[in-house]
Structure formats: structure tokens, C-alpha cells
PyMOL CGO cylinders between C-alpha atoms (Angstrom):
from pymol import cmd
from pymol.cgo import CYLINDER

trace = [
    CYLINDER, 103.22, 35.33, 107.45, 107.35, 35.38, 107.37, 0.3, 1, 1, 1, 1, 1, 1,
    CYLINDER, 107.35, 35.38, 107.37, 108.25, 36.38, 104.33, 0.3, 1, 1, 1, 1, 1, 1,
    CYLINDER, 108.25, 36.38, 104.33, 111.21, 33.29, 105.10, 0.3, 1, 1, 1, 1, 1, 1,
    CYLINDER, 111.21, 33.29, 105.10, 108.57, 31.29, 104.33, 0.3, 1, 1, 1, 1, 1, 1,
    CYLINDER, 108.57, 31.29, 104.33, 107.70, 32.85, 101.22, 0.3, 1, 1, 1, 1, 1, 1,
    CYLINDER, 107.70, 32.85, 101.22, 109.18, 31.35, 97.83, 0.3, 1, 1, 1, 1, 1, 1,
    CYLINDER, 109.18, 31.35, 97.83, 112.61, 33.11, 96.52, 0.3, 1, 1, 1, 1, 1, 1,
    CYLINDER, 112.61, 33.11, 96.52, 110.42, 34.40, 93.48, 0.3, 1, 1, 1, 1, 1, 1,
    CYLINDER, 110.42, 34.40, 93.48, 108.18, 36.63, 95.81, 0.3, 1, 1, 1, 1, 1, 1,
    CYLINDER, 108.18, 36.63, 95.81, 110.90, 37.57, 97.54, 0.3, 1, 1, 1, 1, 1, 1,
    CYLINDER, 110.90, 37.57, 97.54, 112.06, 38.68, 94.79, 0.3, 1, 1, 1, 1, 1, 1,
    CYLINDER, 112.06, 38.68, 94.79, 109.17, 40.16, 92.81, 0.3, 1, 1, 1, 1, 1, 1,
    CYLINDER, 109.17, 40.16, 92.81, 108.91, 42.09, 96.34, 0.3, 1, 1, 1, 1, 1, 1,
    CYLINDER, 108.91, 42.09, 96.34, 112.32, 43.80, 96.33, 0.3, 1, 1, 1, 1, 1, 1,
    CYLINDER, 112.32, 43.80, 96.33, 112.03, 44.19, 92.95, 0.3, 1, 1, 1, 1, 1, 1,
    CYLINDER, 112.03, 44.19, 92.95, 108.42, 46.19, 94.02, 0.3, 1, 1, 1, 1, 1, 1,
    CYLINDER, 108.42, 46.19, 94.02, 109.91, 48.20, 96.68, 0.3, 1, 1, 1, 1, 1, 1,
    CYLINDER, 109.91, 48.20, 96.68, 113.22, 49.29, 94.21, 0.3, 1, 1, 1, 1, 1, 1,
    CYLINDER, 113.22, 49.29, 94.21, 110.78, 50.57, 91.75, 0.3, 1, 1, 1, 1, 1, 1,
    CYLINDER, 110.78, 50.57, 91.75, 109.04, 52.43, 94.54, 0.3, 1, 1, 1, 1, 1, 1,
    CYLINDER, 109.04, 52.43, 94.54, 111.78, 54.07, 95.94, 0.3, 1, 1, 1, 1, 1, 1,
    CYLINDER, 111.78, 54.07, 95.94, 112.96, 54.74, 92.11, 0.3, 1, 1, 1, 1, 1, 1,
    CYLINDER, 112.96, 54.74, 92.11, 109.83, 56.68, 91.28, 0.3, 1, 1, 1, 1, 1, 1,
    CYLINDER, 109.83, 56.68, 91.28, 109.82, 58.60, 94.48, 0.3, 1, 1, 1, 1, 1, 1,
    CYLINDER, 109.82, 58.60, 94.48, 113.53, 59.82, 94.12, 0.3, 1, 1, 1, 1, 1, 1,
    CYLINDER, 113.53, 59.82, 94.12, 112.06, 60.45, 90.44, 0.3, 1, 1, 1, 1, 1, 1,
    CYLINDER, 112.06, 60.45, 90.44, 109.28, 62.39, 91.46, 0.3, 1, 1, 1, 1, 1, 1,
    CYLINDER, 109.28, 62.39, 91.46, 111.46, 64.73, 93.95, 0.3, 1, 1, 1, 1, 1, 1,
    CYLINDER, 111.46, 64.73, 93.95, 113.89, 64.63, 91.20, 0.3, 1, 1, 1, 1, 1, 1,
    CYLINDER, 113.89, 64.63, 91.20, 111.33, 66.60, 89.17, 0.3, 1, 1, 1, 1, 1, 1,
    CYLINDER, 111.33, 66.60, 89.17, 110.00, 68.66, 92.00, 0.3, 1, 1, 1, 1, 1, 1,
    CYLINDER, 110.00, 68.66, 92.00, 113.64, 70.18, 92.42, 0.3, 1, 1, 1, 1, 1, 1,
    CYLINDER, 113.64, 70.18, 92.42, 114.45, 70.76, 88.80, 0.3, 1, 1, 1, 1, 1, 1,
    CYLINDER, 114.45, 70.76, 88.80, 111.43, 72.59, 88.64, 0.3, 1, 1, 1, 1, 1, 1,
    CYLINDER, 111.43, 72.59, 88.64, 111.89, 74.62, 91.59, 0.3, 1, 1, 1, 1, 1, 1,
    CYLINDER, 111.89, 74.62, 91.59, 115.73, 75.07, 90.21, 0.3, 1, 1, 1, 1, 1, 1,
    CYLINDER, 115.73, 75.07, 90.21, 114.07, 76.65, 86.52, 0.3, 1, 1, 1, 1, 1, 1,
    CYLINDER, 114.07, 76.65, 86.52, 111.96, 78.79, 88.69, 0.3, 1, 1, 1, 1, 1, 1,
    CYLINDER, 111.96, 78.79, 88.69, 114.47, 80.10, 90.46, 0.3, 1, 1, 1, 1, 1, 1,
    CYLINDER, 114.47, 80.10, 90.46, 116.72, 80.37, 86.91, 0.3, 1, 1, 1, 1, 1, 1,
    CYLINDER, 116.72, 80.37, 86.91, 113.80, 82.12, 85.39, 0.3, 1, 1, 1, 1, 1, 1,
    CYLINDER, 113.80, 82.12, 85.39, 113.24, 84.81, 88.23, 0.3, 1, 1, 1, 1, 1, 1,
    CYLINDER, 113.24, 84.81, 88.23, 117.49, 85.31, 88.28, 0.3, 1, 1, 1, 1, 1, 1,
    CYLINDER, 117.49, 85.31, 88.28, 117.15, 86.22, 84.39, 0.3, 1, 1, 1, 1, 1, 1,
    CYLINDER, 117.15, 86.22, 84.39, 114.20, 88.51, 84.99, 0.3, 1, 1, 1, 1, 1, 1,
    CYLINDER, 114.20, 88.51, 84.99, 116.10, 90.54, 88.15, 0.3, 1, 1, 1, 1, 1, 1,
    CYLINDER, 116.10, 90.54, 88.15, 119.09, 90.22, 85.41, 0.3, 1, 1, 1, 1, 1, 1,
    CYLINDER, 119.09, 90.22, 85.41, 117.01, 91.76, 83.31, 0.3, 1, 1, 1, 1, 1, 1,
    CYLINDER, 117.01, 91.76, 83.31, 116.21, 94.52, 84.80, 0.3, 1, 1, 1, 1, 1, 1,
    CYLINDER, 116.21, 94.52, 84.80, 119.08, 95.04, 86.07, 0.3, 1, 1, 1, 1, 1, 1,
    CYLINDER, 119.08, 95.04, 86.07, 120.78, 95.97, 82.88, 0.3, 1, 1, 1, 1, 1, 1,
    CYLINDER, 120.78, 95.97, 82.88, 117.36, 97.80, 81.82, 0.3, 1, 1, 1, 1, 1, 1,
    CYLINDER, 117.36, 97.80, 81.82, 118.46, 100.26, 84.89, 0.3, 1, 1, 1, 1, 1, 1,
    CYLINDER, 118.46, 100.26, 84.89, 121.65, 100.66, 83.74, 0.3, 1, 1, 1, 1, 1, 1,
    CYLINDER, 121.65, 100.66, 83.74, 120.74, 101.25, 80.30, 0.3, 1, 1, 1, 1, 1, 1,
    CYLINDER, 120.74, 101.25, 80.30, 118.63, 103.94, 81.57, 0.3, 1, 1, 1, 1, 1, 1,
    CYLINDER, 118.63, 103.94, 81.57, 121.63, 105.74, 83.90, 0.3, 1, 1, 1, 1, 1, 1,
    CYLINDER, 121.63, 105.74, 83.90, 123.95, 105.80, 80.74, 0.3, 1, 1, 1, 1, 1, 1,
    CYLINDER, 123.95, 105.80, 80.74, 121.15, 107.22, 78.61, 0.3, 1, 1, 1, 1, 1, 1,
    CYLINDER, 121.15, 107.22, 78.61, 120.61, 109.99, 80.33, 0.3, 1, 1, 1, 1, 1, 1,
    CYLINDER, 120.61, 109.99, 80.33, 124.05, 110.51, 81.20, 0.3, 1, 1, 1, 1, 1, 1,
    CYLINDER, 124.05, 110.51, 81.20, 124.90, 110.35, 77.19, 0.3, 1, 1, 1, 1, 1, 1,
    CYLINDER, 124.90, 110.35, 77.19, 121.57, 113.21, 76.94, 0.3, 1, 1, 1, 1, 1, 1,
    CYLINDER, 121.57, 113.21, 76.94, 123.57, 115.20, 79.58, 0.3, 1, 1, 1, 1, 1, 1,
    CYLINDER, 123.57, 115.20, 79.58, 126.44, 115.36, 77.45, 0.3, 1, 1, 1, 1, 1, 1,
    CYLINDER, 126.44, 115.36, 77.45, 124.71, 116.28, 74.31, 0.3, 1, 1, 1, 1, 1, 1,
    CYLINDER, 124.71, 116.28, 74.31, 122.43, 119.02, 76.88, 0.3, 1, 1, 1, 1, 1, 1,
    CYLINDER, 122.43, 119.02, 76.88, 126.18, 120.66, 77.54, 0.3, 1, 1, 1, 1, 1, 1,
    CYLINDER, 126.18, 120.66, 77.54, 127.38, 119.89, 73.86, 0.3, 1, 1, 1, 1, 1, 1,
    CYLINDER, 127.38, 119.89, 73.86, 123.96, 121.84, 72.53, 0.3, 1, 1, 1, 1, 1, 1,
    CYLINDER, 123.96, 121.84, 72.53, 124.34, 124.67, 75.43, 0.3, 1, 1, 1, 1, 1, 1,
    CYLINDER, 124.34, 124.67, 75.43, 128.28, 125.47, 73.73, 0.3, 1, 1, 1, 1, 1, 1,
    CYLINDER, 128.28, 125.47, 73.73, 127.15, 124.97, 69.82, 0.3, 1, 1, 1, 1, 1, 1,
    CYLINDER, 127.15, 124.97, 69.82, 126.99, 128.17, 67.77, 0.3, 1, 1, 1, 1, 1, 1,
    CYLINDER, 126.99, 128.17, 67.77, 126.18, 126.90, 64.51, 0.3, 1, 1, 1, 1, 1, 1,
    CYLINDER, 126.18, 126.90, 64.51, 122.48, 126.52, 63.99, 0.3, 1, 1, 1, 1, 1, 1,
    CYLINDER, 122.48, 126.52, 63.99, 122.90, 123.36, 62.13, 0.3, 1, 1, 1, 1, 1, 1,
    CYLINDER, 122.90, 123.36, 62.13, 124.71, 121.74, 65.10, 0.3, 1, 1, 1, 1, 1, 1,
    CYLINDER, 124.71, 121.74, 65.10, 121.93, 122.56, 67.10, 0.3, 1, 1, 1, 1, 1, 1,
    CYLINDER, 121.93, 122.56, 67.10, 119.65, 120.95, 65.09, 0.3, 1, 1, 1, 1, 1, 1,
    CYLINDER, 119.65, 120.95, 65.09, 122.02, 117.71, 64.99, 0.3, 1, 1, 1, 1, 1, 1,
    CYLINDER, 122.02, 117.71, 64.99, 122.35, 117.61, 68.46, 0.3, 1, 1, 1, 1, 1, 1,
    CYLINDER, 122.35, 117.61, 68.46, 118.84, 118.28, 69.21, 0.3, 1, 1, 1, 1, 1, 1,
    CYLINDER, 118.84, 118.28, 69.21, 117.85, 114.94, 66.79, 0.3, 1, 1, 1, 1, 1, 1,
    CYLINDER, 117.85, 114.94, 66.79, 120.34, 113.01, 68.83, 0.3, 1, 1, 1, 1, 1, 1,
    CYLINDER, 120.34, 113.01, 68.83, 118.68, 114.12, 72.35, 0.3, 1, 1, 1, 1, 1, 1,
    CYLINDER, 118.68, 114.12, 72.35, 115.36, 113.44, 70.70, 0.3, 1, 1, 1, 1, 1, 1,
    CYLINDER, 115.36, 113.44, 70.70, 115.71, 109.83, 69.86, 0.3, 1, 1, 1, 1, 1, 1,
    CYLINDER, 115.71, 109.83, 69.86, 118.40, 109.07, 73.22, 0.3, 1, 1, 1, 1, 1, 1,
    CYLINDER, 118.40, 109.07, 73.22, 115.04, 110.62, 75.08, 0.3, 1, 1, 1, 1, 1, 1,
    CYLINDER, 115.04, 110.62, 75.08, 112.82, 108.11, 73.26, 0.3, 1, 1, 1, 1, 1, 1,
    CYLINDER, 112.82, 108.11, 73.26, 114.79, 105.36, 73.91, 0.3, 1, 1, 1, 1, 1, 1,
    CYLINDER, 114.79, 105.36, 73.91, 115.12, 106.24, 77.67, 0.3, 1, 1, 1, 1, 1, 1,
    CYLINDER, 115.12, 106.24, 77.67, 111.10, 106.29, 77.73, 0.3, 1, 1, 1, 1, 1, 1,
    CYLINDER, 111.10, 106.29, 77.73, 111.00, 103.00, 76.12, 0.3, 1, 1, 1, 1, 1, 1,
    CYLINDER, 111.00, 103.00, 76.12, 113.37, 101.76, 78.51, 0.3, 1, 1, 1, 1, 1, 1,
    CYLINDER, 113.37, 101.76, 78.51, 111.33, 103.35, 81.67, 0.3, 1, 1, 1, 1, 1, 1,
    CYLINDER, 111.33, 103.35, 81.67, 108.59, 101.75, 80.44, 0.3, 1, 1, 1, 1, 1, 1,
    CYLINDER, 108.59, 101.75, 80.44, 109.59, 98.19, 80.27, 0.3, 1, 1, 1, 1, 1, 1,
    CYLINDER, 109.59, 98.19, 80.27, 110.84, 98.44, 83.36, 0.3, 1, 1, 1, 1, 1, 1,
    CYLINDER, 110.84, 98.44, 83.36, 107.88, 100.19, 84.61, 0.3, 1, 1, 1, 1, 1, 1,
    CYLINDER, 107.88, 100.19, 84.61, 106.01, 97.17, 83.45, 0.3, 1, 1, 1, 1, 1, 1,
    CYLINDER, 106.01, 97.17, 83.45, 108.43, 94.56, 85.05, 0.3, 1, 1, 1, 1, 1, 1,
    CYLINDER, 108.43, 94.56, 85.05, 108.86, 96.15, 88.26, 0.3, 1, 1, 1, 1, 1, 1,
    CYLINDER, 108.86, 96.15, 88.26, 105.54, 94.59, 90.98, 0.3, 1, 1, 1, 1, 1, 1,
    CYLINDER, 105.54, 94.59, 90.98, 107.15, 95.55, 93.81, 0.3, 1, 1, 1, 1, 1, 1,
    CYLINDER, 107.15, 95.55, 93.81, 105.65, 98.34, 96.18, 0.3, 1, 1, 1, 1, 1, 1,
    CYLINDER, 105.65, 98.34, 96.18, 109.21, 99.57, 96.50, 0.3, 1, 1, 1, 1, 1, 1,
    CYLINDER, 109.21, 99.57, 96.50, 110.01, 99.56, 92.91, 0.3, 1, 1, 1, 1, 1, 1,
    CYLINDER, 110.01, 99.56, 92.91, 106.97, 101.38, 91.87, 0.3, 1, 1, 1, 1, 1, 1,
    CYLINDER, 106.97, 101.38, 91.87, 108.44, 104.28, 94.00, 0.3, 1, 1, 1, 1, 1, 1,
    CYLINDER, 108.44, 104.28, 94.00, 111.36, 104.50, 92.64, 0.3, 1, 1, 1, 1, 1, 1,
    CYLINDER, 111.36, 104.50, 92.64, 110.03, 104.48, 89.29, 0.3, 1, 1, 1, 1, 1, 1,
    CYLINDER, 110.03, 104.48, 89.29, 107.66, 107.05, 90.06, 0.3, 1, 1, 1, 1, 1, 1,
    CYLINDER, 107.66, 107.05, 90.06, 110.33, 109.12, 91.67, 0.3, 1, 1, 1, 1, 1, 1,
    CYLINDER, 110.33, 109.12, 91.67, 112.59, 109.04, 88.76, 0.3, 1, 1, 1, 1, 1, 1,
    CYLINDER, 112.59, 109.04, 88.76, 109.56, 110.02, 86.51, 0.3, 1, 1, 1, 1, 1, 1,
    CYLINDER, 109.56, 110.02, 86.51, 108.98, 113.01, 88.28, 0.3, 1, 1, 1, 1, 1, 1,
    CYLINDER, 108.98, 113.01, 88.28, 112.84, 114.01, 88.51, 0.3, 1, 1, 1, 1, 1, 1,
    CYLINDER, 112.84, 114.01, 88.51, 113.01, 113.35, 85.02, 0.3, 1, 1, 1, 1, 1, 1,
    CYLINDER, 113.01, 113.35, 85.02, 110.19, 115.36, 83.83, 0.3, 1, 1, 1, 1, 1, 1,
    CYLINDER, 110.19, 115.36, 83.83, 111.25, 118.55, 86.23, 0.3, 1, 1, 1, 1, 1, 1,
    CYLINDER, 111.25, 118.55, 86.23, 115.09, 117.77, 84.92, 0.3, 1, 1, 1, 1, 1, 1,
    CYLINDER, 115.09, 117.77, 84.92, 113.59, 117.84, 81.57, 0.3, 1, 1, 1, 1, 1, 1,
    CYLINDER, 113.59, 117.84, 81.57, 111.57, 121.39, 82.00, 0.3, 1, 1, 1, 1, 1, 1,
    CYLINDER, 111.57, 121.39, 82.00, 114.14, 123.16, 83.72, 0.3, 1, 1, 1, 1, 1, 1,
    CYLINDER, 114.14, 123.16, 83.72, 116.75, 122.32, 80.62, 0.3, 1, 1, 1, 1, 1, 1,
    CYLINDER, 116.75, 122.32, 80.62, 113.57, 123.27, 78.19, 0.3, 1, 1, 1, 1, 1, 1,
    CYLINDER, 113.57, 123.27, 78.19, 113.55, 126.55, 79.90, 0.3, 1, 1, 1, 1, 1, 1,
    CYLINDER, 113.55, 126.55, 79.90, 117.51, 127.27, 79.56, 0.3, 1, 1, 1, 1, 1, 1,
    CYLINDER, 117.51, 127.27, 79.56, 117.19, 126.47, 75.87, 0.3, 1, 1, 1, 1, 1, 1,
    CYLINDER, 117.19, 126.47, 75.87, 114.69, 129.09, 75.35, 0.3, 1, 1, 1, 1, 1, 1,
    CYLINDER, 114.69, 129.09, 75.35, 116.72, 131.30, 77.48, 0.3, 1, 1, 1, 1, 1, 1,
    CYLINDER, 116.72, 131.30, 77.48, 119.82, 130.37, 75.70, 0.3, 1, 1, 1, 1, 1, 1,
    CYLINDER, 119.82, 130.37, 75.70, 117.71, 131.06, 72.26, 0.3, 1, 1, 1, 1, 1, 1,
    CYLINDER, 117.71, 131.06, 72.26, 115.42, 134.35, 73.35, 0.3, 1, 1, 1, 1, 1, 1,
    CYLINDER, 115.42, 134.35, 73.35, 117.24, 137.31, 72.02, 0.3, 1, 1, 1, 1, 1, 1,
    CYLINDER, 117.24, 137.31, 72.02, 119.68, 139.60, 74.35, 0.3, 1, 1, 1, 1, 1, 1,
    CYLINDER, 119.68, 139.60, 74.35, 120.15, 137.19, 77.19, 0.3, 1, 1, 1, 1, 1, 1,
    CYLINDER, 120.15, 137.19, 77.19, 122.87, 137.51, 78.98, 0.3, 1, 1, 1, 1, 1, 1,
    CYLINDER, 122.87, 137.51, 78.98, 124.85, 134.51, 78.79, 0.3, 1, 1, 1, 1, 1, 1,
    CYLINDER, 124.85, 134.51, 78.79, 126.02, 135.05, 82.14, 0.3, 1, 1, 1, 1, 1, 1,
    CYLINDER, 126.02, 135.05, 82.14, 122.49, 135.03, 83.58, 0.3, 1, 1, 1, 1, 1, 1,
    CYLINDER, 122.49, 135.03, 83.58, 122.09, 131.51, 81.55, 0.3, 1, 1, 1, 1, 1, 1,
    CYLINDER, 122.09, 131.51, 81.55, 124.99, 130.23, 83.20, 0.3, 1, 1, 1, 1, 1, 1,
    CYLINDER, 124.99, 130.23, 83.20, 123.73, 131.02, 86.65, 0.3, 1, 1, 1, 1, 1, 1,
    CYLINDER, 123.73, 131.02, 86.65, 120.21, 129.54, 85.65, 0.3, 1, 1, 1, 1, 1, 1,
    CYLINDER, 120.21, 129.54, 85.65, 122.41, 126.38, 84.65, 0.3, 1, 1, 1, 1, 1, 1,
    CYLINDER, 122.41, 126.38, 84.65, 124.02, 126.21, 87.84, 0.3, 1, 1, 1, 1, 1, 1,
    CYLINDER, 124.02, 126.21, 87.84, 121.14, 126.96, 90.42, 0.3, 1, 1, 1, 1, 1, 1,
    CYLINDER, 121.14, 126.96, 90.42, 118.06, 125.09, 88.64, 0.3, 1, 1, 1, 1, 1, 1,
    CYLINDER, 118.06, 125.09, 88.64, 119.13, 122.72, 85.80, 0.3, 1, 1, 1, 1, 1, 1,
    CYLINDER, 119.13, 122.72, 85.80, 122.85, 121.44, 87.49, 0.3, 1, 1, 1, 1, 1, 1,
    CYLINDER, 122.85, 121.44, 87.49, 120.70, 120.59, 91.15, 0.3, 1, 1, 1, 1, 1, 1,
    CYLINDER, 120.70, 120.59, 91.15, 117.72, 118.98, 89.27, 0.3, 1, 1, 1, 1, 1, 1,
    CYLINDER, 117.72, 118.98, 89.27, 120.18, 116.96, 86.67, 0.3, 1, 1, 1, 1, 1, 1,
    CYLINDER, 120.18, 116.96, 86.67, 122.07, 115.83, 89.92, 0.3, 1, 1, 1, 1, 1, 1,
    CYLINDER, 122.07, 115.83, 89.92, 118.55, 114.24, 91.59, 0.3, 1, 1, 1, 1, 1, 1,
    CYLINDER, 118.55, 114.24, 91.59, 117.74, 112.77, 88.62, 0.3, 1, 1, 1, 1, 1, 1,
    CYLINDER, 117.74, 112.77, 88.62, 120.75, 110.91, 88.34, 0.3, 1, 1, 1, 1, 1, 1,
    CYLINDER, 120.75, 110.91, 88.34, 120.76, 110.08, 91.87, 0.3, 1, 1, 1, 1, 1, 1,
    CYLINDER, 120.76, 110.08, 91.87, 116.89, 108.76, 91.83, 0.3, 1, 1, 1, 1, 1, 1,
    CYLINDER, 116.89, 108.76, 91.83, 118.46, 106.48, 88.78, 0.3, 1, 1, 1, 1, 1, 1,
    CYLINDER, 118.46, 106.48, 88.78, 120.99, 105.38, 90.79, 0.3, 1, 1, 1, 1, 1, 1,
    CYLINDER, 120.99, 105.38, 90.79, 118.98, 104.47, 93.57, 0.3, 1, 1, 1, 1, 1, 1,
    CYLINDER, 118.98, 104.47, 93.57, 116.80, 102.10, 91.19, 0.3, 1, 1, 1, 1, 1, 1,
    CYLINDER, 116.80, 102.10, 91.19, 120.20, 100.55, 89.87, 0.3, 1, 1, 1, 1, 1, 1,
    CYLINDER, 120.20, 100.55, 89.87, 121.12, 99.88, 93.26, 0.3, 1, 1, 1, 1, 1, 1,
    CYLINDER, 121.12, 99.88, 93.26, 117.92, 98.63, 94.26, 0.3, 1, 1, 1, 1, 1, 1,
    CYLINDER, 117.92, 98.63, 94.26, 117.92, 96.25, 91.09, 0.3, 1, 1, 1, 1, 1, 1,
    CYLINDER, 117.92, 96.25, 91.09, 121.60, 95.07, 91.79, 0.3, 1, 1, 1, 1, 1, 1,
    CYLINDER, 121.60, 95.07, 91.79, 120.40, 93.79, 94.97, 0.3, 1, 1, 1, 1, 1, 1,
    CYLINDER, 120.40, 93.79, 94.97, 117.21, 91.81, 93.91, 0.3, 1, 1, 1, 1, 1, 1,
    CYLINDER, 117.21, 91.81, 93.91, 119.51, 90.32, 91.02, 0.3, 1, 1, 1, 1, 1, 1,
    CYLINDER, 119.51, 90.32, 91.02, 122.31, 89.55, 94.02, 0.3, 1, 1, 1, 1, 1, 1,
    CYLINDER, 122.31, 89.55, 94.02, 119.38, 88.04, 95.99, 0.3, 1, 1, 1, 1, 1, 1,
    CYLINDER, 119.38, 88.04, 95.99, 118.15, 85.97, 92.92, 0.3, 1, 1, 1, 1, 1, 1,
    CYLINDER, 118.15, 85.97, 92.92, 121.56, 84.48, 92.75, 0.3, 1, 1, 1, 1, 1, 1,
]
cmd.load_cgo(trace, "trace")
């Protein structure tokens, strides 16, 4: 059977078959890439995400690292008290933050970091504890705080930054690769 032998309405009803086949195919892939392109949208805004919930994190504690040095220096017991609210509720917002991102981050790699930041944070976090009770036990030295700042609390404040850092790098470069 030649379809020159078949009448111009087949013909046509034919063409018009195979147009609507090819239509709903290019349709179908259509969808098929628009979903793959939200996918790949929604996993951008995620590494996005935390992204900025790394950041966040850095400034915190470099804002609590000012107010450590601004407490260290105050003389007045009522600034003390001020500043040690403010480092109170910057800490709880750097925990909430840590654990978002604890919660977002699947990756064998990112657990680590996490994990390695939680335990610089928490020796960080001791060491200044112990300078403030040095700084507030009666007849120290403040010469022999000083020194305790420099070798313990300085070194330890230094790797917990760094361990931050290292996450905020890490997270710039899954958001890069998202891109």
C-alpha cells in the first residue's frame, strides 16, 4: 500500500497524526527538563541556604569575640552583666544556627566539619569560662590573666574561627557547584 494511492483526506488525517505525535513527545521532554531544571533550582537554594547559615555563624561568633574582649576590659559590674546578656543570647542564636545546619548538612564531609567546629567551640567556650573566673576570683594578677588570654583562649578562639571558616568555604563551593 502507497500511501499515493491513498485519498488526500488520509493523507492528511496521517500528517495531522504524526504532528500531534511529535507535539506530545517534544511536550513530554518539555516537562522532563523543566522538572529536572526546578530540581536543580531547588538544590541551588538549599546550598544557598546554607551557605549564608555558615556565614551567619562566622559573624556570630566573631560579634561574641568582641563582646568576650569588651567584658574582659569592663569595670563596672553592671556592664558586665549587660555584656554577659548580649553573649548569652548571640551564643543561643549561634546554637540555633549550628543546628539547622547540622540538620541540613548529609554529607560525610559536612558532618566533619560540623563536628569539628562543635568541639572547637565548646573547648573555645571553656577556656574563656575559665578566664572569666580568673578575671573574677579575688587577687589575680591581671598580668597572669593576660598571659592565660594569650596562650589558651587567643590559640583556641583562632581554631575555632578557622574550623568555621573551613565550613564556609566548604559551603561556598557546593553553592558554586549548584550553580
Amino acid at each position: 500500500m502507497k500511501v499515493s494511492n491513498l485519498k488526500i483526506g488520509t493523507r492528511l488525517g496521517l500528517g495531522f497524526a504524526a504532528v500531534l505525535v511529535l507535539a506530545t513527545i517534544l511536550a513530554v521532554i518539555g516537562i522532563a527538563k523543566l522538572q529536572d531544571v526546578a530540581r536543580a533550582t531547588e538544590e541551588m537554594d538549599v546550598a544557598i541556604h546554607k551557605a549564608r547559615l555558615s556565614e551567619k555563624w562566622y559573624a556570630g561568633s566573631v560579634t561574641n569575640d568582641a563582646l568576650t574582649e569588651a567584658r574582659l576590659r569592663a569595670r563596672d559590674a553592671s556592664d558586665d552583666q549587660a555584656i554577659l546578656a548580649r553573649m548569652k543570647a548571640r551564643s543561643a542564636e549561634i546554637s540555633k544556627v549550628q543546628e539547622e545546619l547540622k540538620s541540613l548538612i548529609t554529607t560525610e564531609e559536612g558532618e566533619k566539619l560540623i563536628a569539628t567546629i562543635a568541639d572547637k567551640r565548646k573547648t573555645y567556650m571553656d577556656i574563656r569560662n575559665q578566664v572569666f573566673a580568673l578575671r573574677d576570683s579575688a587577687g589575680t594578677d591581671p598580668a597572669q590573666i593576660k598571659a592565660f588570654v594569650e596562650s589558651k583562649m587567643a590559640p583556641a578562639m583562632g581554631a575555632y574561627h578557622q574550623s568555621i571558616m573551613h565550613l564556609v568555604t566548604w559551603q561556598d563551593h557546593i553553592s558554586d557547584e549548584a550553580k
